[in-house]
N, C-alpha and C positions, 0 to 999 in steps of 0.2 A: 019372406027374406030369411027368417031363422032357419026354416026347412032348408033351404039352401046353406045356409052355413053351417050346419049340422052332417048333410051329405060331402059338403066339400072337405069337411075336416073328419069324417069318418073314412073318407075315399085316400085325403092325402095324409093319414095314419096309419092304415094297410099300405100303402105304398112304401113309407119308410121301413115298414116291417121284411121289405122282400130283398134278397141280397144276394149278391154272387158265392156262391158257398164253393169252399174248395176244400180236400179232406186229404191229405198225404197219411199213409198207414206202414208199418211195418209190422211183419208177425213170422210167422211160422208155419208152413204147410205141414199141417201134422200128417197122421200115419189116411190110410184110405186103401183103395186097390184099383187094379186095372182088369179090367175083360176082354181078352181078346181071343176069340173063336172059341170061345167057352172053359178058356185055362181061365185062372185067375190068378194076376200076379200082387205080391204086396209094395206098397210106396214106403219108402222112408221120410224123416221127420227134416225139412230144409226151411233156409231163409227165403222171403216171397214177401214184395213192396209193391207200394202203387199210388194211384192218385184217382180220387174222385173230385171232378168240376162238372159245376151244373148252376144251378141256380134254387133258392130255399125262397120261401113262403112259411108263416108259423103252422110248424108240423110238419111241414114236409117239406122233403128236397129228390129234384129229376137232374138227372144228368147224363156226364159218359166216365163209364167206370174202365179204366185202363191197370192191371196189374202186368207183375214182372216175378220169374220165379225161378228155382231151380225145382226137378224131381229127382227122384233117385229111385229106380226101380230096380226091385231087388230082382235080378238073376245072377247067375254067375259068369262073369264077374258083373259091378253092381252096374247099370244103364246109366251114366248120366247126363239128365236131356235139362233145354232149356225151355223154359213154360212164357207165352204171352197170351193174354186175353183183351180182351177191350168188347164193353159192353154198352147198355144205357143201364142205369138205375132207377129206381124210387125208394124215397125210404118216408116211413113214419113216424112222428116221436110219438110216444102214448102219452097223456096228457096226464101229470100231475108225478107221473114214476119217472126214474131216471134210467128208463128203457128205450130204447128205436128198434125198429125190424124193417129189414129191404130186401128189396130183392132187386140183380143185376140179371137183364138178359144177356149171353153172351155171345157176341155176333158173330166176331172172329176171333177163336181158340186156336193157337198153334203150340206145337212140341214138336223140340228138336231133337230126338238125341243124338250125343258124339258122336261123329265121324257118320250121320245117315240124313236121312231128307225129311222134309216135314208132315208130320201131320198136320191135319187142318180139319176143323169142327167147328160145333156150336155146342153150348149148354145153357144152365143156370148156376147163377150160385145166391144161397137163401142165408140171411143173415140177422142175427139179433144184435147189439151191444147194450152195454151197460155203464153207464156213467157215475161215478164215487168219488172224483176228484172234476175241480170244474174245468170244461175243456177238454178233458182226456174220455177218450173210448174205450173201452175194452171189446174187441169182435169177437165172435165167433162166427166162424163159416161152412154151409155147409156146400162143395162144388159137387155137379152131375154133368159131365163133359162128353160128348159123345163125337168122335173124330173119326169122320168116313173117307178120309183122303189122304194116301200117305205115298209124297212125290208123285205125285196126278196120278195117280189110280186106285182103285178102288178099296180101302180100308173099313175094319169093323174094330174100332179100341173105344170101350166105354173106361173112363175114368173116374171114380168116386172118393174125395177125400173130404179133410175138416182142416182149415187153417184158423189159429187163433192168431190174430193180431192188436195193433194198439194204435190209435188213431189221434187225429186232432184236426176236427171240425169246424171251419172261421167261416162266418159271411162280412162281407164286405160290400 
């Protein structure tokens, strides 16, 4: 009978510990560049939000990672496109430091710019933060975007940038 009560309350302990984790962020897409048919062009530094929902277990958390952004790419005059992504994640806390590292596959990547049609990709984006206040995140990110379809035909624009953002992490 002890064994039994011992499994049942080490089973209904883990359980309490797992929660619907929801993560809203704001930051900043810092600087990065674009490739396209071997120019390379440079990004400017824009605002870029988003939400991760998923679900958390101690140490880690899976879900779907959806961001919202602008770009600015520098030609003359400057491109300005709209950025969406939506992904799954995972991320890891490392046990005892006030570090996590994730990483978001990203399923569907679109960029719009003014007045033209969409691109559409896929990438990754690989991420650390760092936590010094309770609750608060610090991100850093790093996106590898590659979008082979621009208005249903056939495109080559690799996208490389770094977004720092700030985050706030709740299970419920």
């Amino acid at each position: 009978m002890k064994k039994v009560l011992v499994a049942a309350a080490f089973v209904l302990s883990a359980s309490v510990s797992n929660a619907i984790y929801i993560e809203p962020y704001l930051g900043v897409y810092g600087t990065g560049k674009s490739t396209s048919g071997g120019t390379d062009t440079n990004l400017k530094a824009t605002i870029g939000y988003g939400l991760r929902l998923g679900y958390s277990i101690p140490m880690i958390a899976f879900g779907v990672d959806y961001g919202m952004g602008n770009v600015d790419i520098e030609t003359t005059p400057t491109t300005k496109s709209k950025s969406t992504d939506l992904g799954i994640f995972g991320s890891f806390n490392i046990p005892v430091l006030p570090v996590r590292a994730y990483l978001t596959y990203i399923l569907d990547a679109k960029l719009t710019p003014d007045g033209g049609s969409d691109y559409k990709g896929k990438g990754t984006k690989i991420g650390v933060s760092f936590t010094g206040l309770p609750m608060v995140f610090i991100n850093l990110d790093y996106y590898m975007i590659k979008y082979d379809t621009y208005g249903g035909a056939s495109a080559d624009l690799d996208v490389k940038m770094t977004a720092l953002s700030v985050s706030l992490p709740l299970n419920f």
